[in-house]
DRENROMI-840270 format. One record per residue: x, y, z of N, C-alpha, C in turn. Coordinates in pm, whole numbers, padded with zeros to 5 digits, always signed. Layout:
<pts>
XYZXYZXYZ ...
</pts>
This chain:
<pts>
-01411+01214+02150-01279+01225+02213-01276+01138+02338 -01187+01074+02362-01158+00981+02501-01069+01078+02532 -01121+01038+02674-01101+01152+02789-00941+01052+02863 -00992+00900+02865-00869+00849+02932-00897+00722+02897 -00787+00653+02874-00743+00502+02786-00674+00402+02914 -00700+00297+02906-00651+00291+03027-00572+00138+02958 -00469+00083+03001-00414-00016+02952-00487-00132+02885 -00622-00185+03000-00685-00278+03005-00784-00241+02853 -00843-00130+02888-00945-00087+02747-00870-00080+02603 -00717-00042+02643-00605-00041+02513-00639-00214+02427 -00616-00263+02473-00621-00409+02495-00725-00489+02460 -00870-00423+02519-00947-00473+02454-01010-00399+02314 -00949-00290+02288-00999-00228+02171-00895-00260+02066 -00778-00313+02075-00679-00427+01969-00758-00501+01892 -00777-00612+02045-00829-00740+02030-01033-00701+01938 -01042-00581+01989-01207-00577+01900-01174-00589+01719 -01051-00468+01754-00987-00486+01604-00938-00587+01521 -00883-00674+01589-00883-00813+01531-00989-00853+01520 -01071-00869+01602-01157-00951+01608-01267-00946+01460 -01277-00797+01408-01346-00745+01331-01238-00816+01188 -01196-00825+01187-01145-00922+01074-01143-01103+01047 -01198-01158+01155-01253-01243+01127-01147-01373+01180 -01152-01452+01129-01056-01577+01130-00915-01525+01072 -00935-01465+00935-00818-01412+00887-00736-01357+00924 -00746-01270+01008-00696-01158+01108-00519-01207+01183 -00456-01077+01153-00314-01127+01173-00309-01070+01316 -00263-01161+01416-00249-01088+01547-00232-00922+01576 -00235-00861+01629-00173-00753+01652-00165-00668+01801 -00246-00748+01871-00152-00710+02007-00051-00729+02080 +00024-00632+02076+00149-00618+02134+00187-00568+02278 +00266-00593+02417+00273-00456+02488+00266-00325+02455 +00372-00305+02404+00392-00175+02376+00332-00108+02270 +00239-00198+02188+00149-00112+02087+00016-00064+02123 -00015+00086+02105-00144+00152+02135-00175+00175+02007 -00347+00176+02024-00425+00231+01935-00441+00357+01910 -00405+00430+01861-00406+00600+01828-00540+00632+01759 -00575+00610+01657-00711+00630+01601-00723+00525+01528 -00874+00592+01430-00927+00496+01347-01069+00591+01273 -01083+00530+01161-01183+00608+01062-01198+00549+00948 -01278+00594+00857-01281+00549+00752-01232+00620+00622 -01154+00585+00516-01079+00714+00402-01130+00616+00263 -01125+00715+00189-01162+00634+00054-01015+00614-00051 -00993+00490-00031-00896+00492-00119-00928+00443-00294 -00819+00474-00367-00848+00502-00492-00790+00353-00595 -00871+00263-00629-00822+00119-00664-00882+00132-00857 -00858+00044-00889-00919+00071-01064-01029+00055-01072 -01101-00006-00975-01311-00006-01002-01338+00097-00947 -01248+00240-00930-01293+00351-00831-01262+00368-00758 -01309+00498-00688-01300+00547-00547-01340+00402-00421 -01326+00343-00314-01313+00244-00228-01310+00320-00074 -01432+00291-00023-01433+00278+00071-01356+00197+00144 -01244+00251+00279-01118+00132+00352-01166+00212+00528 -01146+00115+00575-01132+00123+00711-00964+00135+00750 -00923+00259+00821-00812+00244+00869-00778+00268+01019 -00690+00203+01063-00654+00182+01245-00505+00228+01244 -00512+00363+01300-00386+00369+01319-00301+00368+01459 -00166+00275+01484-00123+00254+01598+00029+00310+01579 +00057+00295+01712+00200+00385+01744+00311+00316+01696 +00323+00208+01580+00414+00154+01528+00335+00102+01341 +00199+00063+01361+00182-00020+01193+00049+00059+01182 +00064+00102+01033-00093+00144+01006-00194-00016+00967 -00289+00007+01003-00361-00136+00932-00455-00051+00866 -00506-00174+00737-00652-00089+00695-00729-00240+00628 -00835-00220+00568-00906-00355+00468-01030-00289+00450 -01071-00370+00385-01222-00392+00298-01324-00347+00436 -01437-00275+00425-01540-00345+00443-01692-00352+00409 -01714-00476+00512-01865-00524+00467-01935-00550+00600 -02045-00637+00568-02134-00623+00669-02214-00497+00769 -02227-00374+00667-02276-00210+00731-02167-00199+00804 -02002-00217+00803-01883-00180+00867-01854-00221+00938 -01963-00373+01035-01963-00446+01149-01804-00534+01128 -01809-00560+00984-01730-00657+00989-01612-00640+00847 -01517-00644+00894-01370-00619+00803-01253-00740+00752 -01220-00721+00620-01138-00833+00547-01048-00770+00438 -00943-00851+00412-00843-00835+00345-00752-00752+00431 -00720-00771+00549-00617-00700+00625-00509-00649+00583 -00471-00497+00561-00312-00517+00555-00236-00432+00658 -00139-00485+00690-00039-00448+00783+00106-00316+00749 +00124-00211+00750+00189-00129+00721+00305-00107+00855 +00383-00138+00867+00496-00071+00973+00572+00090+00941 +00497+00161+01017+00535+00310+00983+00643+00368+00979 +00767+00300+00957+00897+00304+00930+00906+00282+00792 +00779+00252+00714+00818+00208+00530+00718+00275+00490 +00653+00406+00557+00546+00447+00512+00625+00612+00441 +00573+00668+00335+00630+00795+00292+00464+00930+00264 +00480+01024+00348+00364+01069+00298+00369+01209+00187 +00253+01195+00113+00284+01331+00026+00208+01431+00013 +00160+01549+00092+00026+01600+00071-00050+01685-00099 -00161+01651-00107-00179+01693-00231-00259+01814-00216 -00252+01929-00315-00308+02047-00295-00460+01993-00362 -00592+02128-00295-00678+02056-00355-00742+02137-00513 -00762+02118-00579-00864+02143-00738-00947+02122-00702 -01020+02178-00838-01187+02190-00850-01279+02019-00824 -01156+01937-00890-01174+01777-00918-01101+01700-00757 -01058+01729-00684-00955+01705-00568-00999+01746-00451 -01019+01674-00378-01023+01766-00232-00964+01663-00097 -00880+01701-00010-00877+01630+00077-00813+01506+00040 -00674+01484-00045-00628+01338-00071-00491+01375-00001 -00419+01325+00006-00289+01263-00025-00245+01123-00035 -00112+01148-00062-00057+01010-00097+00023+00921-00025 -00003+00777-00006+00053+00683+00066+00168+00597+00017 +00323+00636+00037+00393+00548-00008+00464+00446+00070 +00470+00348-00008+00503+00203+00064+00614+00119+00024 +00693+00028+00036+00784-00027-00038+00688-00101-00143 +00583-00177-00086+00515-00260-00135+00394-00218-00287 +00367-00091-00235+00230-00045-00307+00252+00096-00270 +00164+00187-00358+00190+00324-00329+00049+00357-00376 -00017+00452-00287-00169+00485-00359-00237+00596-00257 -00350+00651-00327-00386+00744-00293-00526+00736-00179 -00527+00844-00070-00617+00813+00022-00710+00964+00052 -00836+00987+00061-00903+01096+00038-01001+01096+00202 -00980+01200+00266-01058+01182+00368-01165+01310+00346 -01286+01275+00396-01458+01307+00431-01407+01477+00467 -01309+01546+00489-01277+01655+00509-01155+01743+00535 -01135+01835+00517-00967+01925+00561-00920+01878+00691 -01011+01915+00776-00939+01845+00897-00955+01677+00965 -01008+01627+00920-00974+01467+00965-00851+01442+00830 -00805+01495+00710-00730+01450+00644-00621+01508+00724 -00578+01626+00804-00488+01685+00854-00435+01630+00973 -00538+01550+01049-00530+01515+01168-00467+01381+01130 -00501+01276+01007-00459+01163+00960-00290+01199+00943 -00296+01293+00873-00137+01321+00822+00015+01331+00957 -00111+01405+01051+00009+01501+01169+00037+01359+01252 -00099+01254+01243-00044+01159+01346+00018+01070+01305 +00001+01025+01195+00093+00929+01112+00247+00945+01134 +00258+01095+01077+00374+01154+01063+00468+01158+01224 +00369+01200+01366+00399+01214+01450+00500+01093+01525 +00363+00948+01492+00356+00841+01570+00531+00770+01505 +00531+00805+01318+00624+00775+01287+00776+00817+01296 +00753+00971+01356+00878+00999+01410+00909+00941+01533 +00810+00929+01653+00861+00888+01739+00899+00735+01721 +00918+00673+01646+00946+00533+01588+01043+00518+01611 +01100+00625+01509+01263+00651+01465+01331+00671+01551 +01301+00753+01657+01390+00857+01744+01400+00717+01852 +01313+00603+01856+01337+00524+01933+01468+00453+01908 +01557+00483+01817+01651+00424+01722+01665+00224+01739 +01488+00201+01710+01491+00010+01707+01444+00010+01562 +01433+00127+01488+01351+00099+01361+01432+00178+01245 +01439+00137+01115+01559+00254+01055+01399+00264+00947 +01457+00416+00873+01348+00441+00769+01344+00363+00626 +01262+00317+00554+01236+00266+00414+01302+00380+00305 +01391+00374+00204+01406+00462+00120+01400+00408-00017 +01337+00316-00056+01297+00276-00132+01127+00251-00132 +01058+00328-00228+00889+00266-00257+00832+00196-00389 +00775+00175-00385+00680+00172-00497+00618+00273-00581 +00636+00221-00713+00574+00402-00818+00443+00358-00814 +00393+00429-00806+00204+00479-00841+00196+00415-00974 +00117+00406-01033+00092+00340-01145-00007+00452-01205 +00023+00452-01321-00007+00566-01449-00231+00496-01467 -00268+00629-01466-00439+00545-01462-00448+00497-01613 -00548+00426-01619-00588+00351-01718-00636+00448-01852 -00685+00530-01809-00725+00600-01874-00661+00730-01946 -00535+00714-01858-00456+00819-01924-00348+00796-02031 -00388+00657-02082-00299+00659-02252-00373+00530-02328 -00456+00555-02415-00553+00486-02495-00457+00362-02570 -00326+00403-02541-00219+00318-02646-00119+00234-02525 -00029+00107-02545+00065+00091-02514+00181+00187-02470 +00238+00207-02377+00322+00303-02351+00455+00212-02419 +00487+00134-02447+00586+00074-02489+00559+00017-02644 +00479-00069-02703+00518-00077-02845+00353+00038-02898 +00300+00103-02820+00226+00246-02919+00068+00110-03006 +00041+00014-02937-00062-00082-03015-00211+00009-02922 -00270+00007-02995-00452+00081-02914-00473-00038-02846 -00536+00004-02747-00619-00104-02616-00732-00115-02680 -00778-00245-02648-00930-00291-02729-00975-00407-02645 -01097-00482-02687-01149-00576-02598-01036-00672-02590 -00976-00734-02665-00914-00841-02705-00741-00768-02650 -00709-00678-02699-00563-00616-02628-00593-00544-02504 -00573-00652-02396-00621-00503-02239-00533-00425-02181 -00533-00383-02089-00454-00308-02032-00390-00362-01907 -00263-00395-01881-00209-00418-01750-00093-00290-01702 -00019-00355-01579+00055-00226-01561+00191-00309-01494 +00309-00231-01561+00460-00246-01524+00480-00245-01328 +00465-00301-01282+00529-00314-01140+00672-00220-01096 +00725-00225-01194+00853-00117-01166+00857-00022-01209 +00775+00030-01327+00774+00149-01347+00656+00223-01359 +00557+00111-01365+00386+00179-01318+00314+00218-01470 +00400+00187-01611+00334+00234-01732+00208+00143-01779 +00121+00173-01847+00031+00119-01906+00065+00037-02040 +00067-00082-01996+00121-00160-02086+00039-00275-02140 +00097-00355-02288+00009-00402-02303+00014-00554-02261 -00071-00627-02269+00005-00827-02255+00144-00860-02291 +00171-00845-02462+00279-00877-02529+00413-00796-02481 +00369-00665-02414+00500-00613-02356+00555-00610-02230 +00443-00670-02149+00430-00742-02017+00474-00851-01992 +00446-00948-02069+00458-01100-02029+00574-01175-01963 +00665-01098-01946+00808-01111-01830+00731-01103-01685 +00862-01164-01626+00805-01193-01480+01000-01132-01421 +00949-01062-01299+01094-01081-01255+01114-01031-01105 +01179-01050-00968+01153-01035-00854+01179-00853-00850 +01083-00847-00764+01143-00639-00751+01114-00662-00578 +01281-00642-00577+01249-00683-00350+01207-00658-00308 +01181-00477-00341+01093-00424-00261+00932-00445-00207 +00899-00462-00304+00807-00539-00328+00763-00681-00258 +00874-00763-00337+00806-00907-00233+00962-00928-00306 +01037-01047-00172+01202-01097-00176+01220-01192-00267 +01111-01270-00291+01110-01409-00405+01010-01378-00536 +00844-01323-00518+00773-01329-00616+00773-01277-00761 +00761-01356-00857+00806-01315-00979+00704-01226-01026 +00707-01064-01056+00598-00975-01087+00612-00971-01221 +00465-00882-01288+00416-00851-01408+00564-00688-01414 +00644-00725-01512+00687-00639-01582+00729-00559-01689 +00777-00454-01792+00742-00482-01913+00877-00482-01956 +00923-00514-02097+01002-00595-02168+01155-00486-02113 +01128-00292-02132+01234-00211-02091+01304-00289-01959 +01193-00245-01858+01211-00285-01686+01273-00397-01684 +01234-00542-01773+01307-00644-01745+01442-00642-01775 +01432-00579-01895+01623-00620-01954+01681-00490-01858 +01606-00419-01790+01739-00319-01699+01727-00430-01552 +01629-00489-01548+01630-00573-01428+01748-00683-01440 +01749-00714-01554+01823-00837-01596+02021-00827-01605 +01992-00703-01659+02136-00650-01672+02203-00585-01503 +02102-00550-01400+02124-00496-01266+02165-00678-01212 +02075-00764-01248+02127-00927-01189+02237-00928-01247 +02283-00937-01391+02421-01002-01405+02524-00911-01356 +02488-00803-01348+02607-00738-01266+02614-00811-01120 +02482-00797-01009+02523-00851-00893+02607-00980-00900 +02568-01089-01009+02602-01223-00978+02753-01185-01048 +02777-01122-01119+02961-01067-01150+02986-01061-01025 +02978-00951-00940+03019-00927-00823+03054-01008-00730 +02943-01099-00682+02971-01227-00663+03053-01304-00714 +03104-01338-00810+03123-01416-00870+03320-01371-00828 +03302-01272-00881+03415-01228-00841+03490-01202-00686 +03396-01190-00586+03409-01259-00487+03443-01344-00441 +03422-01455-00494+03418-01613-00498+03322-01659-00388 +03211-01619-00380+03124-01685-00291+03010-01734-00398 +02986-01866-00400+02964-01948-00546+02821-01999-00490 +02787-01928-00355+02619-01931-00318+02548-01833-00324 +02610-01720-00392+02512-01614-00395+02423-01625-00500 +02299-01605-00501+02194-01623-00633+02108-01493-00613 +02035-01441-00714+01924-01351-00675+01783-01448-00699 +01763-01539-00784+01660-01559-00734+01678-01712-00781 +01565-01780-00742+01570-01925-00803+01526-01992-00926 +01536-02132-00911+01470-02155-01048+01317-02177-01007 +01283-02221-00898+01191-02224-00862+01088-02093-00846 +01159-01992-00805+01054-01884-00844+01011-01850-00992 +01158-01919-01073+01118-01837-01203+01005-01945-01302 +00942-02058-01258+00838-02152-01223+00757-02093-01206 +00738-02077-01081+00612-02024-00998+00538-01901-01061 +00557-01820-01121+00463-01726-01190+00405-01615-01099 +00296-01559-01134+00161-01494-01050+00039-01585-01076 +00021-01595-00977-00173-01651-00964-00276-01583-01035 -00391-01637-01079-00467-01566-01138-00525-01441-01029 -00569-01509-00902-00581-01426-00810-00513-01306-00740 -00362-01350-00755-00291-01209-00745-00256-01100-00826 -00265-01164-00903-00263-01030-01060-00416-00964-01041 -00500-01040-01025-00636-00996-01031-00625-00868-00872 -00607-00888-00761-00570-00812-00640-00446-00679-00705 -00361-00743-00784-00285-00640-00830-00302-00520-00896 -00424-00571-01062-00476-00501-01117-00571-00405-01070 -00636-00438-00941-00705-00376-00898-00642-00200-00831 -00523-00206-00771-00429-00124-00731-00379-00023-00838 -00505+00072-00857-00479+00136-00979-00541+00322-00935 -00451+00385-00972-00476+00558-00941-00519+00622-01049 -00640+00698-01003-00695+00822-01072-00761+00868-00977 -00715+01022-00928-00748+01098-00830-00884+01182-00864 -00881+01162-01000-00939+01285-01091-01114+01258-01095 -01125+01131-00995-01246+01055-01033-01334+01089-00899 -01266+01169-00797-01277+01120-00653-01405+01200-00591 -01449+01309-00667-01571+01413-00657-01656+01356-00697 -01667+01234-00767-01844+01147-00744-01923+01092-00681 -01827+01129-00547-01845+00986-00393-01867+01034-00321 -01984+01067-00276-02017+01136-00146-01961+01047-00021 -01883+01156+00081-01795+01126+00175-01879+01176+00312 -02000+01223+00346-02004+01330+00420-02086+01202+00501 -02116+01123+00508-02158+00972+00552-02120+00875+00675 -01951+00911+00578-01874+00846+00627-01823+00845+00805 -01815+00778+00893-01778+00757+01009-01651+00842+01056 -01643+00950+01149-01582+01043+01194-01432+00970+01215 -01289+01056+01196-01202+00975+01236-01157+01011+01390 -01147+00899+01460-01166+00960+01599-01007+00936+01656 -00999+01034+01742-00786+01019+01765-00844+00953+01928 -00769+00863+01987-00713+00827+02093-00552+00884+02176 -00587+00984+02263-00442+01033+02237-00354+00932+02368 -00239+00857+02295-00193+00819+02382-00113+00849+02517 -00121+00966+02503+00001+00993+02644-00127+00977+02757 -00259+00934+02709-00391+00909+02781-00346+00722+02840 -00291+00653+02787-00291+00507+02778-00192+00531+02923 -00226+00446+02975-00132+00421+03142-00083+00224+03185 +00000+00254+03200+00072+00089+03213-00006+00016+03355 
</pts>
């Protein structure tokens, strides 16, 4: 527990936090942003349970990878706690200590080392993010991302019913999170929430309701008479997914049910910084 935070130490414990991400590292000191805590939670990706480092501050959660015995952290991501939705999960015999993280972007599950550092994660999140709001400079996200259905929970195509095999794999719908196969996937189409231009993996249903939601907007438009409105370009519909981002994508995969094989008791305490401690 810190006893007292003092602007200058605020400041340099940012900047350590950046620093621990390397070259990559997206700025993040701000005036008015304090460090509230930080710990480590296991989040739940398709190679398993995942060890993540998370930093939480009085406006963006951050979290990433790490390596180097924890010295050193990568793949940054940036969360603004105005698009964050939380869900607590009760615990089972198979469950203990998760809930769920929703995002516009991604939605997934996070398991902490015990009842109370998961409680203490929840109250400050929840806390830091009301006082966000009440600042009235930030409005709330009401749109997220669906969780995606685990791999393991339908041996078949959820859409044309074909068995998964070496040669038929398994991917997953971006808009609606089903287990789908290549041939019912192979559409691409922007979901905003998500990302404003990038063309995602979706399956053949999702597209034609995606497709039929565009020709209505561009009616609307149209009928308008404003003859620059577009939803997306030709150039995005070009551009594709990378092998590398589908590969980062696929990885973003839930099964909670797996999470009792991982010893947590290891793991690095989550420690709160309380800010009304931080002084200008």
């Amino acid at each position: 527990m810190v006893e007292q935070l003092t602007a200058q130490e605020n400041r340099e414990r940012i900047h350590a936090v950046e620093n621990s991400f390397g070259l990559s590292s997206k700025p993040l000191y701000q005036l008015d942003r304090v460090l509230i805590g930080e710990g480590r939670l296991m989040k739940q990706s398709r190679r398993g349970p995942q060890p993540k480092v998370f930093f939480l501050f009085n406006d963006v959660l951050v979290y990433g990878s790490i390596i180097l015995h924890g010295r050193w952290h990568k793949k940054q991501k940036i969360i603004p706690l105005e698009d964050i939705q939380l869900e607590d999960l009760e615990d089972s015999k198979r469950m203990r200590n998760q809930w769920l993280i929703r995002t516009p972007c991604k939605s997934f599950y996070v398991a902490a080392a015990s009842y109370e550092e998961k409680q203490a994660w929840i109250e400050h999140i929840q806390d830091c993010r009301s006082r966000l709001l009440q600042s009235g400079r930030h409005r709330p996200t009401s749109t997220f991302a669906v969780t995606w259905i685990p791999d393991q929970a339908s041996p078949i195509c959820m859409r044309c019913s074909i068995k998964f095999t070496m040669t038929h794999r398994r991917h997953h719908c971006r808009k609606c999170g089903f287990v789908v196969c290549g041939a019912c996937s192979k559409n691409r189409a922007v979901i905003g929430h998500i990302h404003p231009t990038k063309r995602l993996r979706v399956c053949t249903m999702c597209h034609s309701s995606l497709l039929t939601t565009e020709a209505e907007a561009q009616e609307i438009t149209r009928l308008r008479g404003d003859s620059t409105g577009k939803i997306g370009s030709d150039e995005d519909e070009v551009e594709g997914f990378s092998e590398e981002e589908e590969a980062e994508e696929q990885m973003e995969d839930h099964d909670p049910s797996r999470w009792m094989d991982f010893e947590m008791d290891s793991w690095s305490p989550y420690i709160y910084l309380k800010p009304e401690h931080v002084r200008p």
